[in-house]
N, CA, C and O of each residue as an XYZ file, in Angstrom:
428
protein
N       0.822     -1.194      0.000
C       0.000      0.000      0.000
C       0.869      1.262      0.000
O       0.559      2.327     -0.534
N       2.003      0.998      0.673
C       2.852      2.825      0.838
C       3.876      2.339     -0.541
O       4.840      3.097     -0.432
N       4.073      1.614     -1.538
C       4.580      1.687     -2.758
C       3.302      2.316     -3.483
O       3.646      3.298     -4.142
N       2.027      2.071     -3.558
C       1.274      2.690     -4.671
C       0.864      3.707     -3.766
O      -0.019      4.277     -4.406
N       0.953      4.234     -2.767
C       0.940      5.942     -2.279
C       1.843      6.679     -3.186
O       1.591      7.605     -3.957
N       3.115      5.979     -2.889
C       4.813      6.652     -3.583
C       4.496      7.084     -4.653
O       4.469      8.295     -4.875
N       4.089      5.871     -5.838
C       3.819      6.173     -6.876
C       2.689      7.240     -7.529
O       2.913      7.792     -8.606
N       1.543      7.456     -6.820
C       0.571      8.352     -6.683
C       1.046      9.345     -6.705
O       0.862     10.089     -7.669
N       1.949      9.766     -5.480
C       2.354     11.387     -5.379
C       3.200     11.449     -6.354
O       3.003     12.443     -7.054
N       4.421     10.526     -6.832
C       4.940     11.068     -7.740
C       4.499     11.248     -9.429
O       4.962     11.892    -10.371
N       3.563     10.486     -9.277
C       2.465     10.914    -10.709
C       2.232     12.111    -10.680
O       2.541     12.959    -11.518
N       1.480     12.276     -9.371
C       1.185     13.829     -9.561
C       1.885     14.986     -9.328
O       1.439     16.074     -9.691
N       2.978     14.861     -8.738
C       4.188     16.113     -8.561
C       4.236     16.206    -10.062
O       3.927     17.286    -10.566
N       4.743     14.758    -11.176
C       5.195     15.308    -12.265
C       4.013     16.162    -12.865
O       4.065     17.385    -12.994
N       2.796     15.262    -13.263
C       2.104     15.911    -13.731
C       1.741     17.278    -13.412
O       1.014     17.801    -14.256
N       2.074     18.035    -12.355
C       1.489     19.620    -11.443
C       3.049     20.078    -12.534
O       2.837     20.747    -13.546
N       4.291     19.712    -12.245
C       5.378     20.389    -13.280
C       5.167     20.850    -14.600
O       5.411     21.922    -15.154
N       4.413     19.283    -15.148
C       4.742     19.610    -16.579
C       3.553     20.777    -16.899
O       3.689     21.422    -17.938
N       2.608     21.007    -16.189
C       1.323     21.778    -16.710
C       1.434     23.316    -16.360
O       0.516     24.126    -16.492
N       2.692     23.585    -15.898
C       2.704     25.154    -15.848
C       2.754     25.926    -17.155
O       2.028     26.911    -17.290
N       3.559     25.538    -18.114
C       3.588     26.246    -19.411
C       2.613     26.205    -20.187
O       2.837     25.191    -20.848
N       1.600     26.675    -20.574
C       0.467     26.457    -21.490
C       1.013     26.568    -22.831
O       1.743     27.509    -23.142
N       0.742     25.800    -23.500
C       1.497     26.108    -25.493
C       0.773     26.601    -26.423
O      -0.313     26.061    -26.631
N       1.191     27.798    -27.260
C       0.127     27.593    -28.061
C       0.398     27.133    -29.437
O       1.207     26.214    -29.568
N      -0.281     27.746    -30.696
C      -0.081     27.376    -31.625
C       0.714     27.456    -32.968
O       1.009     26.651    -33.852
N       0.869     28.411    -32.796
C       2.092     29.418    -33.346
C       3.120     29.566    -33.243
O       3.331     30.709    -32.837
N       4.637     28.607    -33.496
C       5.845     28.746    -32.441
C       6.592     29.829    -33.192
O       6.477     29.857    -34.417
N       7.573     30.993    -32.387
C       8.118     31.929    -32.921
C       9.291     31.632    -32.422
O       9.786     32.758    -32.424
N       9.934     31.082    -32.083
C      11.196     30.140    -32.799
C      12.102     30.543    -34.046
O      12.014     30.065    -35.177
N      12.779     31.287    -33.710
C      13.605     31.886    -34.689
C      12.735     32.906    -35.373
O      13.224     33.173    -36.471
N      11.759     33.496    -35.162
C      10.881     34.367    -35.815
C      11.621     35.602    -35.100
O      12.244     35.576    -34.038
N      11.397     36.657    -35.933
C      11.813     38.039    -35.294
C      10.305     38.631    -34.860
O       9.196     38.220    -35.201
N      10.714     39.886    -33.871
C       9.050     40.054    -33.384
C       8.626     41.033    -34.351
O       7.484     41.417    -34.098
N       9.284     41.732    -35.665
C       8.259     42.234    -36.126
C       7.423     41.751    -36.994
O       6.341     42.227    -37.335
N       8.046     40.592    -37.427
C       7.345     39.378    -38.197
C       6.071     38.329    -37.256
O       5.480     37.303    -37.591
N       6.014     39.388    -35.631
C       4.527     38.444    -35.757
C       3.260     38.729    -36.195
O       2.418     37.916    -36.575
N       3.155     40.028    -36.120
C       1.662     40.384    -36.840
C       0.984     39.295    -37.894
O      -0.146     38.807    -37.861
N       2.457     39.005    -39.184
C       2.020     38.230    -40.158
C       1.835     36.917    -39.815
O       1.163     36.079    -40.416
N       2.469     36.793    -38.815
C       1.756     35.113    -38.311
C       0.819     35.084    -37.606
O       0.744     33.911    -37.240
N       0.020     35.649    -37.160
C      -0.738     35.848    -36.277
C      -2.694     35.192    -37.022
O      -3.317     35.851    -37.855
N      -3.056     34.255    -36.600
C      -4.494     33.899    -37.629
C      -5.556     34.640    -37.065
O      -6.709     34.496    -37.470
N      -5.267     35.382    -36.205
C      -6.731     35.951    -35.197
C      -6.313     37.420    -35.207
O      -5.205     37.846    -35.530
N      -7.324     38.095    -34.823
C      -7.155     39.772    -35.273
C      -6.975     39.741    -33.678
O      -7.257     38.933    -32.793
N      -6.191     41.385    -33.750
C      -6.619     41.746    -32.300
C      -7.972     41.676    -31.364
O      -8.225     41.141    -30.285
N      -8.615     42.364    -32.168
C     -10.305     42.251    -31.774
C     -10.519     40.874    -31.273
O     -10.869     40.820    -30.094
N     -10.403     39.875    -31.828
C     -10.543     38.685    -31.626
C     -10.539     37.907    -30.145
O     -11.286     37.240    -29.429
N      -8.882     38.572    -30.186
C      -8.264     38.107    -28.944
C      -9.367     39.056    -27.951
O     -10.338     38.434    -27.520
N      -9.306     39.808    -27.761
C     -10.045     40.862    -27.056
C     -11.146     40.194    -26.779
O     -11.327     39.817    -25.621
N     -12.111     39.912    -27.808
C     -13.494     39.707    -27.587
C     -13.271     37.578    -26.790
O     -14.061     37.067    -25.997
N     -12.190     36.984    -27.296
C     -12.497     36.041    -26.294
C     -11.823     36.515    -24.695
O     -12.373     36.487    -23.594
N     -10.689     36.864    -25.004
C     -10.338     37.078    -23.025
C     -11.796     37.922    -22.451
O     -12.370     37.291    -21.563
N     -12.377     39.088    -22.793
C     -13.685     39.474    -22.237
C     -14.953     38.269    -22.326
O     -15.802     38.307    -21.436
N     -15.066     37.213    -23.400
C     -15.808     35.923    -22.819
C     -15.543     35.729    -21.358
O     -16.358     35.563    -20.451
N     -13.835     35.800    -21.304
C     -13.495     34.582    -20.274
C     -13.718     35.467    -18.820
O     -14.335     35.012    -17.856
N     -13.090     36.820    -18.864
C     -13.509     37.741    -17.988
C     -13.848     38.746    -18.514
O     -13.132     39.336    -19.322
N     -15.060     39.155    -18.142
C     -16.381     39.961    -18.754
C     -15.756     41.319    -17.592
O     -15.530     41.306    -16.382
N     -15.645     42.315    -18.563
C     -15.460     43.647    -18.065
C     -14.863     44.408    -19.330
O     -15.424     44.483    -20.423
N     -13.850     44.859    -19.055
C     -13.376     46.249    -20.092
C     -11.687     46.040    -20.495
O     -10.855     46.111    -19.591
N     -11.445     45.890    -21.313
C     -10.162     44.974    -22.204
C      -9.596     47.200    -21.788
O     -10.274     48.225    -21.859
N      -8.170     46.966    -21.415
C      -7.297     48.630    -21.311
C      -6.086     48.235    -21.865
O      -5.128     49.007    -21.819
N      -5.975     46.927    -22.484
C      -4.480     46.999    -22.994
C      -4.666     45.424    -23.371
O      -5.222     44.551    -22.705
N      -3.915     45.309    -24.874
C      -3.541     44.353    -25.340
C      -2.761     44.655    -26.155
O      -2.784     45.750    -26.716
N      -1.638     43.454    -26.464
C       0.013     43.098    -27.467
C      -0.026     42.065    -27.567
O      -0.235     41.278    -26.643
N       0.251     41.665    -29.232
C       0.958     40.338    -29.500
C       2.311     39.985    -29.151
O       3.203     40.702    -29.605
N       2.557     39.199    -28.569
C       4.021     39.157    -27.777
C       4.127     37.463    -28.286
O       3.464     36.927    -29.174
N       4.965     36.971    -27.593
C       5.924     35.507    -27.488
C       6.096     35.639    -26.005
O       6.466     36.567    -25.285
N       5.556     33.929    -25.698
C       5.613     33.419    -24.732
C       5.913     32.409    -24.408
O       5.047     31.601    -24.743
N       6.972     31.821    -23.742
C       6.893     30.805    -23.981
C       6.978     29.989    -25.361
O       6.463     28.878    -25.490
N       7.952     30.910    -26.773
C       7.992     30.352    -27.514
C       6.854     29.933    -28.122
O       6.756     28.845    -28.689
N       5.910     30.813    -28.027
C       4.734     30.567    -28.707
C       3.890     31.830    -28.850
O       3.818     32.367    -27.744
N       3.078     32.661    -29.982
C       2.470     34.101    -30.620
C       1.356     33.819    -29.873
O       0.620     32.920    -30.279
N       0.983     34.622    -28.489
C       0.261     35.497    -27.909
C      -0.147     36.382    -27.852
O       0.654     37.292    -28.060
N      -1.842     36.885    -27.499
C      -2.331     37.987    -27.636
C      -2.058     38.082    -25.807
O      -2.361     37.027    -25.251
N      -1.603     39.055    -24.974
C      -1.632     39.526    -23.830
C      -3.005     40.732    -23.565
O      -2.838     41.785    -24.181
N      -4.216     40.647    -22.773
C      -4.707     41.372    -22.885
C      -5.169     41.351    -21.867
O      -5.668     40.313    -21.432
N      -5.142     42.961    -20.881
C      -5.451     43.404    -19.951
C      -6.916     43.888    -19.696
O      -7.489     44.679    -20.444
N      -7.459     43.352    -18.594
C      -9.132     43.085    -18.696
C      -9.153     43.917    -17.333
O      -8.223     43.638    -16.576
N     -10.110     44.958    -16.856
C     -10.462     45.574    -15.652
C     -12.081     44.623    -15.730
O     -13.010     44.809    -16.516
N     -11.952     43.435    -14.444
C     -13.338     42.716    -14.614
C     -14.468     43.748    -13.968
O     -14.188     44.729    -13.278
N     -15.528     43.406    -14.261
C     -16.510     43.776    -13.818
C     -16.957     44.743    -12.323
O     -17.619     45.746    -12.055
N     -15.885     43.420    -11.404
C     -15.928     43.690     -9.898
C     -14.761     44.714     -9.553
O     -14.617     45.070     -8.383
N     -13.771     45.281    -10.745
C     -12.893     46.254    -10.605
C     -11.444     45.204    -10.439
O     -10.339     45.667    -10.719
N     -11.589     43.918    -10.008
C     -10.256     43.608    -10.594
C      -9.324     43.280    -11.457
O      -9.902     42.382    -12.069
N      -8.614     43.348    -11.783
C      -7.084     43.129    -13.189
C      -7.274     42.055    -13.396
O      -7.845     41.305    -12.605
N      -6.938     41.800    -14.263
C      -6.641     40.350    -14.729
C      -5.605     40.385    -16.008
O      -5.808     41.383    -16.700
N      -4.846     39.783    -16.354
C      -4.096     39.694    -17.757
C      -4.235     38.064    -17.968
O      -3.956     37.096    -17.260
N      -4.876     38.250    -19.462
C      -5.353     37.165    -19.619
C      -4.611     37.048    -21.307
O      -4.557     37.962    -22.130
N      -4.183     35.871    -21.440
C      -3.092     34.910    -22.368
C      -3.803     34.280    -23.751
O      -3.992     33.066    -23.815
N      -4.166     35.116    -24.794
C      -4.760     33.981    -25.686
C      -4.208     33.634    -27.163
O      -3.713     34.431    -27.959
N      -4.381     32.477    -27.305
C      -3.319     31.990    -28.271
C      -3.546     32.968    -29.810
O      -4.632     33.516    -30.004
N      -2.693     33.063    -30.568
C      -3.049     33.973    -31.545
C      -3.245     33.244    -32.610
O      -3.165     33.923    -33.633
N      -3.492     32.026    -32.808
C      -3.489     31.167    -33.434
C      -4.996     30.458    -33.802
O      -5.430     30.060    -34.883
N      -5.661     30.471    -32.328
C      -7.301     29.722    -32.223
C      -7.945     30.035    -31.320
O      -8.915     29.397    -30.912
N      -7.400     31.373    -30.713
C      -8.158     32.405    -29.695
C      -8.596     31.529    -28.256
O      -9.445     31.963    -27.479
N      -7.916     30.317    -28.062
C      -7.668     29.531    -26.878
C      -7.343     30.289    -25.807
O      -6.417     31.093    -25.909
N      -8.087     30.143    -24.564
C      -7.350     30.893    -23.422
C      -6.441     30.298    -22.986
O      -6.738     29.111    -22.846
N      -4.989     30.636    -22.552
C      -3.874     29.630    -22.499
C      -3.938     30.338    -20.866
O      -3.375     29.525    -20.133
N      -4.294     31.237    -20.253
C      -4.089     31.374    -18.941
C      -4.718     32.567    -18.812
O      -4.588     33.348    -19.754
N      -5.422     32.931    -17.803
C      -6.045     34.177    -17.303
C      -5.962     34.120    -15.659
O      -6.558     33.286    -14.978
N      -5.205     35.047    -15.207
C      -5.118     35.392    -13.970
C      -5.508     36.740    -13.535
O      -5.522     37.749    -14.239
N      -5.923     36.607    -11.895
C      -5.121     37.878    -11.211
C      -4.552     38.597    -10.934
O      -3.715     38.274    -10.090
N      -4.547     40.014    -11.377
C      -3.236     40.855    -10.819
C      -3.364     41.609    -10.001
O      -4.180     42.466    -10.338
N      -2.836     41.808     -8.726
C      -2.584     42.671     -7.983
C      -1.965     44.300     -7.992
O      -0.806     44.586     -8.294
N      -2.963     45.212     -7.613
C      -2.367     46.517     -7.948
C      -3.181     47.280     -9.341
O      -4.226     46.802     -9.784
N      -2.811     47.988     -9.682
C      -3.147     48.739    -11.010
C      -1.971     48.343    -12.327
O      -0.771     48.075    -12.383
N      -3.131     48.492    -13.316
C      -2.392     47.967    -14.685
C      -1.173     49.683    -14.943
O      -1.612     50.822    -14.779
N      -0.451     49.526    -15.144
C       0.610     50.842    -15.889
C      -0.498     51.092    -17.355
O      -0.208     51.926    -18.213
């Protein structure tokens, strides 16, 4: 019984590791950044209108950036209830790859 505990936790330590990086679809990998616009399959708007799906309030800032080796829309959401959020969506299939909390005021 304490060998398939062992094995349990260490299933899941790995698995909690490997799932921090979200990927997306687009790798920019030797891409220069002014060459992402043209890779990019989703408009800005796009990105915008899904991170406000995901948190419903008022989009004050978004950039296509690289993350993680992969073309991201970054877009800054003031939710509803007045808090931040910067929320991650792929620029590729408008996937939310991560939306969090931020503490403080957006710059």
């Amino acid at each position: 019984m304490k060998t398939l505990s062992t094995i349990f936790a260490a299933t899941l330590l790995s698995s909690v590791a490997f799932a921090q990086a979200p990927a997306g679809t687009i790798s920019t990998k030797d891409k220069k950044s002014k060459d992402y616009a043209s890779l990019a399959t989703i408009t800005l708007q796009e990105a915008v209108d899904a991170a406000l799906v995901k948190v419903p309030g008022k989009a004050v800032d978004a950039e296509l950036d690289s993350e993680n080796g992969f073309l991201v829309y970054e877009v800054k959401v003031v939710a509803t209830d007045n808090t931040n959020h910067e929320v991650t969506v792929d620029a590729g299939n408008k996937a939310i790859l991560k939306a969090e909390a931020k503490k403080g005021m957006f710059k």
